[in-house]
C-alpha positions in Angstrom: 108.9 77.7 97.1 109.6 79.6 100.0 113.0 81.7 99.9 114.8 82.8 103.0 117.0 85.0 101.3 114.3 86.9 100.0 112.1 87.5 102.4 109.0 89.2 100.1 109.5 86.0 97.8 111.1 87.9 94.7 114.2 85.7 93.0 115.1 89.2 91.3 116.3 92.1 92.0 113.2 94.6 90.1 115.0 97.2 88.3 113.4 101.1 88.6 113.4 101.1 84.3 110.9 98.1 84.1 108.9 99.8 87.1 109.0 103.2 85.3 107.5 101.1 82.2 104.8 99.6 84.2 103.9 102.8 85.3 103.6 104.3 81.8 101.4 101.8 81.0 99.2 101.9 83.9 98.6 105.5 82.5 97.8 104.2 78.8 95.6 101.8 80.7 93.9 104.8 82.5 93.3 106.2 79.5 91.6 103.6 77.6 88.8 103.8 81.0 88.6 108.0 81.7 86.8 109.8 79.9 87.6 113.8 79.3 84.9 114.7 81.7 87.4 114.0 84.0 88.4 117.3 84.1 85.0 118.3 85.0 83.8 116.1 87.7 85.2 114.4 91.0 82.8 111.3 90.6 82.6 108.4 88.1 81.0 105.3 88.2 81.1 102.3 85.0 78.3 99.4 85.1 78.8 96.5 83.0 77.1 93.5 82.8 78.3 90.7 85.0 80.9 93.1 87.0 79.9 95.1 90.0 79.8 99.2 90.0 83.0 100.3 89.6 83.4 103.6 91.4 86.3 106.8 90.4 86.9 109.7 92.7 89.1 112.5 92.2 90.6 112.8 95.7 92.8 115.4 94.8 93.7 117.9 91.8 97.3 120.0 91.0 98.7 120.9 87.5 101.0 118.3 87.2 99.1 115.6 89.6 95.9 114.0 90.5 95.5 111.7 93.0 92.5 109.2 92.6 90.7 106.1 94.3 89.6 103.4 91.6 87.4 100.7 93.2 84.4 98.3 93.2 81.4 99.4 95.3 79.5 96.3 96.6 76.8 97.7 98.6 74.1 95.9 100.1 71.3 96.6 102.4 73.0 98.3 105.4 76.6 97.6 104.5 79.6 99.4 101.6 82.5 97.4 101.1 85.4 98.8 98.8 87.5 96.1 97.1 90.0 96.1 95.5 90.8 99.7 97.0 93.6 100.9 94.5 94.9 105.2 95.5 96.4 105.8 92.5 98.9 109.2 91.5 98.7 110.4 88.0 101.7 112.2 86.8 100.2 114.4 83.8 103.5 115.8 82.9 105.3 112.7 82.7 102.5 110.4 81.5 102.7 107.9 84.5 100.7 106.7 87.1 101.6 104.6 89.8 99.2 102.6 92.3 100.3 104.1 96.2 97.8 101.5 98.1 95.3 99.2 97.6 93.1 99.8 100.9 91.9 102.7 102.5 93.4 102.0 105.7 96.9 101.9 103.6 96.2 105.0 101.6 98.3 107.6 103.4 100.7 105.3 105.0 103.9 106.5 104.1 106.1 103.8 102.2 109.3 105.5 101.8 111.5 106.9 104.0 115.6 107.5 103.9 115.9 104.7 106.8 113.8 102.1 104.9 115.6 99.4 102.6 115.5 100.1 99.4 115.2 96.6 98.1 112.1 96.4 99.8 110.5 99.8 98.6 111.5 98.7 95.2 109.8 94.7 96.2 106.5 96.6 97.5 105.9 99.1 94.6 106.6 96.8 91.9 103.7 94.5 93.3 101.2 97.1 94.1 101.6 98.5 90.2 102.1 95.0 88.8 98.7 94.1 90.5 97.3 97.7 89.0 98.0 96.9 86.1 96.6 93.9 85.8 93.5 95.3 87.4 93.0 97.8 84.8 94.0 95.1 82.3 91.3 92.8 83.6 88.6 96.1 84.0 89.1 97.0 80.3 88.6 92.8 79.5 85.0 93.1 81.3 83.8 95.9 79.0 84.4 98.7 81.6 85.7 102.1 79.1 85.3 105.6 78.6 82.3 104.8 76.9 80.5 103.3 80.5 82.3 105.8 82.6 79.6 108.3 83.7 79.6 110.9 86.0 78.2 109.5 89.2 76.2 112.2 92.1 77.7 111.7 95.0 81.0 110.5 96.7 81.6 107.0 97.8 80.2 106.5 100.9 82.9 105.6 103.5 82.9 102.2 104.1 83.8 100.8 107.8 87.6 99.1 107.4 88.0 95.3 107.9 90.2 95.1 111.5 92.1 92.2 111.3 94.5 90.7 114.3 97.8 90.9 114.1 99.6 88.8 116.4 103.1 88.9 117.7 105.1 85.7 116.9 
C-alpha cells in the first residue's frame, strides 16, 4: 500500500538503537566472511559453487576505519558488471560497519548534510544496511567464508556505470 504521509514507504519511525544494532551485526557478519589476511592484502575474491565470484577490495585503510567495496563480478567476454555494489565503512574500534552505497556511481555521494531531513537520512540508512545485511546473510547461506576468501591479483577492473534517464514529472 502506497502511503502519502510517508513518502519512502516506512509506517515507522526507525530508531538510531535498532540501526546501531544492525550495524553491529553487519560487522559479526563481516567476520564470519574475512579472513585475517585482510590485514595483508587489498584484494579478495570467494568462488563457490552455484554463486558468481564474489570480489573484496580494500579501498581505503586508517587505525580505527577501513572502507571496502564487497561485490559480485560477472564478467563476460568484453564486458564487467558489478552488482550488487555495496561501499561499506568498518569501524574497528567500535565493532560496526555500516553499508554507505550500493553502486559505484553512489559511492561518494554525500548522504548527510545539516539541511537534509533527518527522517529521511534515518529512512535511507536503515534500508541500505538492512539490505547489507541480508546480503551478507544470504553470502554466508551460499557457502561464501573465510575459508573461500583468497587473496585475489589484481583490482577490480572498473566497470562502465549503467546511465539510466531520469525524467522530470
Amino acid at each position: 500500500m502506497v502511503s502519502f504521509h510517508q513518502p519512502n514507504g516506512l509506517k515507522t519511525r526507525p530508531r538510531l538503537s535498532r540501526l546501531h544494532e544492525v550495524q553491529e551485526e553487519i560487522f559479526n557478519l563481516l567476520q564470519l566472511l574475512i579472513p585475517d589476511e585482510f590485514a595483508f592484502t587489498d584484494f579478495l575474491k570467494s568462488r563457490v559453487p552455484g554463486s558468481p565470484l564474489l570480489r573484496l577490495e580494500i579501498l581505503e585503510r586508517h587505525r580505527y576505519t577501513s572502507f571496502m567495496r564487497l561485490t559480485y563480478d560477472f564478467s563476460e567476454e568484453s564486458e564487467t558488471r558489478f552488482s550488487p555494489d555495496a561501499h561499506i565503512r568498518l569501524y574497528h574500534d567500535a565493532r560496526m560497519a555500516e553499508a554507505t552505497a550500493f553502486d559505484c556511481i553512489q559511492a561518494c555521494a554525500r548522504d548527510t548534510h545539516p539541511a537534509y531531513p533527518t527522517r529521511q537520512m534515518m529512512q535511507r540508512a536503515w534500508r541500505k544496511n538492512r539490505a547489507l545485511e541480508r546480503w551478507l546473510d544470504y553470502l554466508l547461506k551460499q557457502g561464501h567464508s573465510v575459508a573461500t576468501m583468497q587473496p585475489a591479483k589484481h583490482a577490480m577492473v572498473q566497470a562502465k556505470p549503467v546511465r539510466t534517464a531520469v525524467t522530470a514529472g
